[in-house]
N, C-alpha and C positions, 0 to 999 in steps of 0.2 A: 501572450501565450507562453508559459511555462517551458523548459524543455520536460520531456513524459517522466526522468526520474523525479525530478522538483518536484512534478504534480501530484505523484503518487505520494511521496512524503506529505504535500502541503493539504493532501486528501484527510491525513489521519491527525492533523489540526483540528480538524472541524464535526468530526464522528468521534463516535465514542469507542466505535473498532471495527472492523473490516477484514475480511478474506481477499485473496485474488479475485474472485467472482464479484466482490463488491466494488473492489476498484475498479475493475474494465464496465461492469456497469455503468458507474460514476462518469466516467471519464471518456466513454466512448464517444460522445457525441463531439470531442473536440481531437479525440488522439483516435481513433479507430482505424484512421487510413494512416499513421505511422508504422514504418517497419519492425518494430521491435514493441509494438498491442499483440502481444500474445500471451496466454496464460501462463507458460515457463518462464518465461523475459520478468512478467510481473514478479511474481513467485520469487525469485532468483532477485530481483531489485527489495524485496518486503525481507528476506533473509539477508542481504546482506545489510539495510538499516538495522537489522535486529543485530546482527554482529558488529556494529558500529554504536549500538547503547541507543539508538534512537527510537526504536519501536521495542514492545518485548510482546510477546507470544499471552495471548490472553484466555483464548480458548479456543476446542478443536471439537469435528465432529465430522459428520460422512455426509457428502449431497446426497441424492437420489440414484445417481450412477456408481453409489459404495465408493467413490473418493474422499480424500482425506481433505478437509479444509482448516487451515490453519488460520485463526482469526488472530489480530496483533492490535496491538493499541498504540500510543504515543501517550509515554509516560509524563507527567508534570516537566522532567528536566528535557527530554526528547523534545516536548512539543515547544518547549521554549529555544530550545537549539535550532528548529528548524525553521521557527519565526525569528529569527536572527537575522539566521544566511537566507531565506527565503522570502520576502517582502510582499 
């Protein structure tokens, strides 16, 4: 098992692009009882790979509760950075 940042990068290996909401869906069934499975925590780890060159912001739109959902991707060089250091 991954630690939950690695997972979340190594998540957007494998999809073509994802929200926070996407991720903890994903990923709940192995991180859900960790301290830091929260929607901000995510959020906050998905912004800062994006400010790190590894993800970039792909598209955005509003759930059903008029929230903002920010979808990101893992660009060609991204996604080969993080299958590097991520195995």
């Amino acid at each position: 098992m991954y630690p939950l940042n690695y997972a979340i990068l190594k998540h957007f290996t494998k999809v073509e692009e994802a929200c926070a909401d996407c991720v903890m869906e994903a990923l709940a069934g192995e991180y859900s009882n960790f301290k830091a499975f929260k929607k901000d925590a995510i959020i906050n780890a998905l912004m800062t790979a994006e400010a790190n060159g590894l993800l970039e912001e792909s598209r955005f739109d509003l759930d059903s509760n008029k929230e903002l959902r920010v979808y990101y991707r893992a660009h060609e060089e991204g996604a080969a950075t993080i299958n590097q250091y991520i195995k």
